[in-house]
N, C-alpha and C positions, 0 to 999 in steps of 0.2 A: 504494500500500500504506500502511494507517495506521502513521502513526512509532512503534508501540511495540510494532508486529509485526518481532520478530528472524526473520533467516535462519540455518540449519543451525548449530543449537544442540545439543549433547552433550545426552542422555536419562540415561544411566548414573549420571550423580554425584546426579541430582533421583529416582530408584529406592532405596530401601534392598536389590535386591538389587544395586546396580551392576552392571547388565546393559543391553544395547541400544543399538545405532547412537545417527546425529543425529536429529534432527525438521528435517523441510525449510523448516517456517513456527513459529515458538514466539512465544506474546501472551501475556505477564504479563500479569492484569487485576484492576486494583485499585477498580474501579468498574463500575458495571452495563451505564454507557454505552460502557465499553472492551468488554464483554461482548458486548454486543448489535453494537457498529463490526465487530468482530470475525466474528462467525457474516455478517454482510452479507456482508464482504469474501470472506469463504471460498466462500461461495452462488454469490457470479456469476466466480470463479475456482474452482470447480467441484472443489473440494478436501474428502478427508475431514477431519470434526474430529473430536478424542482431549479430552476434559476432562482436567487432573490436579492432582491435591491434594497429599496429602504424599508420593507413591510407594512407601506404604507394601505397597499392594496391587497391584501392576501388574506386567508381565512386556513389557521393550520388545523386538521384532523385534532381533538383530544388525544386520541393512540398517538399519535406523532407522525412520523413521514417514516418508513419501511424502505428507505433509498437514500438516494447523496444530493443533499442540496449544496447547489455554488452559490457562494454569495459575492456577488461582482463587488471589487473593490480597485479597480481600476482608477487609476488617478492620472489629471493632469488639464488644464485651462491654459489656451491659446489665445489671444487677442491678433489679431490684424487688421487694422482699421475696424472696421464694422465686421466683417467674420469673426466667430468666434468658433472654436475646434474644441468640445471640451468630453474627457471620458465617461466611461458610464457610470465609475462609479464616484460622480461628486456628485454634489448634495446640489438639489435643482435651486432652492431657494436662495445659497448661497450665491450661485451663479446668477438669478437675476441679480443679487445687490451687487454683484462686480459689475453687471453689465451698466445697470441706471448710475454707478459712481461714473461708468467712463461716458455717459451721458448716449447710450445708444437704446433705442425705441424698439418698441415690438412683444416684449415679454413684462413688461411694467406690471400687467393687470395679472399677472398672474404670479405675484408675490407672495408667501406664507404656503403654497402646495407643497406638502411631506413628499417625499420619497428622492429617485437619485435620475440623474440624466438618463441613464436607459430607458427607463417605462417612458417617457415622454411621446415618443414616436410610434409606441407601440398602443398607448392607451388615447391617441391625441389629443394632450392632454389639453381642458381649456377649462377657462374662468372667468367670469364678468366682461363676454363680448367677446376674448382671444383666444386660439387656437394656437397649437405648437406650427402647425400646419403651413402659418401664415410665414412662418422664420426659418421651417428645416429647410436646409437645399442638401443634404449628403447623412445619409446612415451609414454607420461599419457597422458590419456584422461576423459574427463565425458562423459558418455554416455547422450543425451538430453532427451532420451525418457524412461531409469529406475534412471535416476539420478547416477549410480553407477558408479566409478574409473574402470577404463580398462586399461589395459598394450597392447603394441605391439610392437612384436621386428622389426630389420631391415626390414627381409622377408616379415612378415605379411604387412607392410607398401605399400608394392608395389609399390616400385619408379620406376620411367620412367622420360626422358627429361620433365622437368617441371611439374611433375605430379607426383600424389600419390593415395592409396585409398580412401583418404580426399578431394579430388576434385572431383573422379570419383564415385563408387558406396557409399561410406557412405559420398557425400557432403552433410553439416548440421547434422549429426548424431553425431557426436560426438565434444566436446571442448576441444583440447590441452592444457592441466595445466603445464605438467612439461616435458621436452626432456632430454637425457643424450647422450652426444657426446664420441667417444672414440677417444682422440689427439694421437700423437706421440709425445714421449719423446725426444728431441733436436730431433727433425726430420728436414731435408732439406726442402725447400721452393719447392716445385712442380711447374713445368712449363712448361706448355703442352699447352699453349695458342701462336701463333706468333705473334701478339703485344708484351703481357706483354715478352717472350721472348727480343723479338727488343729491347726495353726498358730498361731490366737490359742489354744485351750486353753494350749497349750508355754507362750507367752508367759504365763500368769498371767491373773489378772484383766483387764477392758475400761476404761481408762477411764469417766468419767460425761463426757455433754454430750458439743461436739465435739470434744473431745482425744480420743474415742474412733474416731470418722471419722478422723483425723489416724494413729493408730496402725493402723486396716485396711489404709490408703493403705502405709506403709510395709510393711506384712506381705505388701501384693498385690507391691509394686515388687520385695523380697527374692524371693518366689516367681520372677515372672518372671524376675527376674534370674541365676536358679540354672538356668534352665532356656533363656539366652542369649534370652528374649523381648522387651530390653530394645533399644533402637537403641545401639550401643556400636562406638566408630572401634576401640578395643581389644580386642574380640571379636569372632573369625573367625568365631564359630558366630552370631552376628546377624547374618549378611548375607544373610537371607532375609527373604519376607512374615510371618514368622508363622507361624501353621496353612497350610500349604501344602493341605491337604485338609480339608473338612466332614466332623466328625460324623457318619454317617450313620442316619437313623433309619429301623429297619425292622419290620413287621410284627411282632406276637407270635409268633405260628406258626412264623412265618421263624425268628425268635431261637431258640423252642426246640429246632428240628431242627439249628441251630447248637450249641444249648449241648450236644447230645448226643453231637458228634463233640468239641467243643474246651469240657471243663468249665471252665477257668478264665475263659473269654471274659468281661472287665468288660460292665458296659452300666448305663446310667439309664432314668428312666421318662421317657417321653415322650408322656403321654395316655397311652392305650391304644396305642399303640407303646411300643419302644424302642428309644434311643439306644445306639447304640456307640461307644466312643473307637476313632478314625482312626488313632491313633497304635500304639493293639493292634492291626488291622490289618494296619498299616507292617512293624513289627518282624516278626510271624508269619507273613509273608509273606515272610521273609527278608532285610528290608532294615536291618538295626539298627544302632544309631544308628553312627554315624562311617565309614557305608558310600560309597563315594568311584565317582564312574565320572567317567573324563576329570577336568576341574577344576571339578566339583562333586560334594554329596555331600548325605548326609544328615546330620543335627544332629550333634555327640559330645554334647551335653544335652537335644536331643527329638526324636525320631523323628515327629515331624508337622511339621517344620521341613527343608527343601528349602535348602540355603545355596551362593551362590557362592564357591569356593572358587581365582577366577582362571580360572576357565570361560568359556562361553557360552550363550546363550539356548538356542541348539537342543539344549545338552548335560542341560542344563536341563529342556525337553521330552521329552528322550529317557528319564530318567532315570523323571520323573512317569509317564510312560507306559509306561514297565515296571511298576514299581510297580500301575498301575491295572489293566493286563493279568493279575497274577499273583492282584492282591486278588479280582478277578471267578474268577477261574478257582479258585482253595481257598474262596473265603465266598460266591460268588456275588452279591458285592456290587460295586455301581458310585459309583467313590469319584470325588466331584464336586470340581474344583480351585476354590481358594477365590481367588487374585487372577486378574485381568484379563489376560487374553491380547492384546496390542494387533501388526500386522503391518500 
């Protein structure tokens, strides 16, 4: 076994929902060649493997994982003018505050999101109006099954609302090593979202230049923050992924024969669809916020937020899966879970 393959290592503390047994084989890998020693090792010891990043997204089994997870720890941040080249395994939120220091646009709105540059492009990732989508121009990846470095540009990627070809046809095929973002140079702070709108209005005037990116950044962090979307050891209500549930976009048609039973239902444009908030949903489905089964519950500050509250995984499932049983059965809708189920 290569020496920097650990045995039966805790999962729980490396999850922000602190959930999940051990992992029977766990490889830090801080290099490509620990990457690749690694998937060998696993192949002729006939083992499944689990990639993981920050745990921001993921749901571990109670039993634990029966296989070898790699935990990307890939390091390193490149600036060139406005490109940026950075690994998969730094920390995404870090990397906006370098970017908005050097006064470059594009990823401002999407400050305080837990987890590591990898997941980015594979979950595309976005928040109050932005998408990663709008900034990747190049993915590196490994391929799992010849070992070899792959490139892919924007297009190839296939982004979609929360989605890319990393989730859909090549999910587990390949490992994001390195992303490269293209910012804007003193670009304006975008704000396409009405919250964060509402918000800077409150505030007064925008700054000029990038003290105005610098003040978004702080207005996105307050938001989240109010709404426990922040990773915080002192907030009970962030020990979730996040958005536990996607957005759901559906049909026009559909929406209208909705909006005639339930007028107030929110919703966005979404193309010729439309977008529903998951979170209306939640709630109207009778789950509102600080609703508790067993030792987990739903948010006390969001109802799209799923939190361990001294539970368990399966209490956890159970809980989603009411939730999704009821939303089908009043709106006819089917609400897709947004992290990673791993068993």
């Amino acid at each position: 076994m290569p020496t920097h393959i650990q045995e039966q290592i805790p999962l729980a503390p490396r999850t922000t929902f602190g959930l999940g047994g051990n992992a029977r084989y766990f490889a830090p890998c801080r290099t490509l060649g620990q990457l690749r020693q690694s998937l060998e090792w696993a192949r002729n010891q006939h083992l499944l493997v689990h990639v993981l990043g920050g745990g921001s997204n993921v749901l571990f089994a109670d039993t634990g994982y029966d296989g070898l997870v790699l935990h990307i720890e890939l390091a390193g941040v490149e600036f060139d003018g406005a490109t940026a080249t950075v690994a998969a395994g730094e920390n995404w939120d870090t990397f906006v505050e370098q970017a908005i220091d050097r006064g470059l646009a594009g990823i401002e709105c999407l400050s305080g999101i837990p987890g590591l540059i990898g997941a980015t492009p594979i979950q595309n990732v976005g928040a109050y109006g932005q998408e990663v989508k709008e900034t990747i121009s190049t993915v590196h990846a490994l391929d799992r099954h010849s070992l070899e470095e792959v490139r892919f540009s924007n297009k190839d990627c296939q982004f979609a609302y929360r989605h890319s070809r990393f989730k859909g046809p090549d999910r587990e095929r390949y490992i994001v090593t390195q992303v490269q973002y293209q910012l804007r140079s003193n670009g304006k702070p975008q704000l396409r979202y009405a919250e964060l709108e509402r918000s800077v209005r409150a505030m007064g005037p925008l700054a000029t230049g990038p003290a105005a990116l610098r003040q978004v950044r702080e207005i996105v962090l307050t938001l989240r923050a109010s709404k426990s979307m922040l990773v915080d050891a002192d907030d009970a209500n962030s020990r979730s992924a996040g958005s536990f549930f996607v957005n759901p976009i559906v049909a026009l048609e559909q929406f209208e024969k909705l909006q005639e039973r339930y007028r107030d239902i929110p919703s966005f444009a979404a193309g010729s669809d439309v977008k529903i908030p998951a979170a209306w949903l939640v709630e109207n489905a009778g789950f509102a916020k600080g609703y508790r089964h067993g030792g987990v519950g739903v948010s006390q500050k969001h109802a799209l937020a799923l939190i361990n509250c001294g539970g368990t995984t399966r209490e956890l499932l159970e809980l989603a899966a009411r939730i999704q049983q009821r939303v089908q059965e009043l709106f006819g809708i089917a609400l897709e879970r947004e992290p990673v189920w791993v068993e």
